[in-house]
C-alpha positions in Angstrom: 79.2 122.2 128.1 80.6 124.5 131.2 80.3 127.6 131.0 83.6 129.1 129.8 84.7 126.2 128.2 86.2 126.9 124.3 85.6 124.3 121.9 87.6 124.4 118.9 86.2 123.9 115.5 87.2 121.7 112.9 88.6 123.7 110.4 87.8 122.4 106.9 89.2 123.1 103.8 87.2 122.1 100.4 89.4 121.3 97.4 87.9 120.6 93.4 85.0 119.5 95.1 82.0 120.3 91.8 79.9 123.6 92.5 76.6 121.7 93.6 78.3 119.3 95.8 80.0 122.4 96.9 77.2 124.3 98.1 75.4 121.4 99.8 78.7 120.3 101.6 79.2 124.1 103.0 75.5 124.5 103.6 75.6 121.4 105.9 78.7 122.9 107.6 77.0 126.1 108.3 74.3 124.0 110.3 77.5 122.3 112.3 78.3 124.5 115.6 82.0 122.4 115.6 83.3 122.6 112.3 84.0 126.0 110.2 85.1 126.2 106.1 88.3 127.9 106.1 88.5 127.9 102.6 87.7 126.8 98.8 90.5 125.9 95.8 89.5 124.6 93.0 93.3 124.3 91.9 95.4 121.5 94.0 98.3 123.7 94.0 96.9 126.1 95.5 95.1 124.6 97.6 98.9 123.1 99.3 99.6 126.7 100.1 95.8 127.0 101.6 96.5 124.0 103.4 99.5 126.0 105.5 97.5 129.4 104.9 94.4 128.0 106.5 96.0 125.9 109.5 93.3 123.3 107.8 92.2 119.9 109.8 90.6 118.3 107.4 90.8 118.8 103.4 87.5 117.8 101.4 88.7 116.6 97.1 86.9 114.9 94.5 88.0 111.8 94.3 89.2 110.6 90.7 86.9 108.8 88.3 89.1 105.5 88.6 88.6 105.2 92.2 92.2 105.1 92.8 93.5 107.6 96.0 94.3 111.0 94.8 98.0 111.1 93.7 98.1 114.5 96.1 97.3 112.8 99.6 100.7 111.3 99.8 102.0 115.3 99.2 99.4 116.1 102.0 100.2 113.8 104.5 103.9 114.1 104.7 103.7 117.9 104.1 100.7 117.8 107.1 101.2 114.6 109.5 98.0 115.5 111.5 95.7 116.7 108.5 92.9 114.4 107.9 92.1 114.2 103.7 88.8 113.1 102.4 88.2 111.8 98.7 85.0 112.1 97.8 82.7 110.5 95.0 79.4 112.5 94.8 77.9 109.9 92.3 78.3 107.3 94.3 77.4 109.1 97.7 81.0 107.5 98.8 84.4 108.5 99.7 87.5 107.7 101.7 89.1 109.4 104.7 93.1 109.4 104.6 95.4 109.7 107.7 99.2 109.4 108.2 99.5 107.9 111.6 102.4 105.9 113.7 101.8 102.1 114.7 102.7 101.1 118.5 102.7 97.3 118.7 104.2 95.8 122.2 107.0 93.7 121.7 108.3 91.0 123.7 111.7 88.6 123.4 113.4 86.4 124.8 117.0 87.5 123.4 119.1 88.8 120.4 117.8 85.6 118.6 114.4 86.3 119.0 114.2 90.1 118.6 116.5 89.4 115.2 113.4 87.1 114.1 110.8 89.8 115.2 112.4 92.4 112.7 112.7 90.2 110.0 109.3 89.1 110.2 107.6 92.1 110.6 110.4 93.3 107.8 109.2 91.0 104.8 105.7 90.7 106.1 105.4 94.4 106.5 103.0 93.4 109.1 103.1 94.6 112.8 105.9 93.6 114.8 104.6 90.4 117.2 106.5 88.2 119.0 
């Protein structure tokens, strides 16, 4: 790295995450010179306002028994476009990452015909819009 360069940390919020999980998780952050815990909730709501509180990049949550996505990363990602959400299942060692992003696809046509056909398509598909 140059000297005088600033790097800026990953800022990383942990959310109902179970205390021993916990305290390995934030031990191994510790060790990271790039990423920094900006903060612990145990309850969801408040960990919304810690989300804004924080300026978090990343939120850390148990994920539920069932395996489903937490009902709270839809909330997080509209609320935080550019916030990156991670359900984890310590049992399992597993875990998804969640991220609200826009699609860019090219598009080419030959005419109103044709560019009528590429909405409906990609419409009823809900599949990326292709010529």
């Amino acid at each position: 790295m140059p000297d005088g360069e600033c790097v800026k940390s990953i800022r990383l919020l942990l959310a109902n995450i179970p205390g021993e999980i916990n305290r390995a998780l934030r031990d191994a952050v510790l060790k990271q010179d790039d990423i920094e815990v900006v903060g612990e909730e145990r309850d969801l709501v408040q960990m919304l306002v810690a989300v804004a509180e924080t300026n978090a990049d990343v939120v850390v949550l148990a994920a539920p028994e069932s395996g489903e996505e937490p009902a709270i990363v839809s909330h997080l990602l509209m609320e935080y476009p550019f916030l990156m959400v991670v359900a984890l299942d310590p049992r399992r060692r597993r875990g998804c990452s969640y991220r609200f992003r826009t699609e860019r696809t090219p598009v080419e046509f030959q005419g109103e015909s044709d560019f009528l056909g590429m909405i409906h398509r990609a419409y009823w598909q809900k599949g990326p819009i292709s010529g």
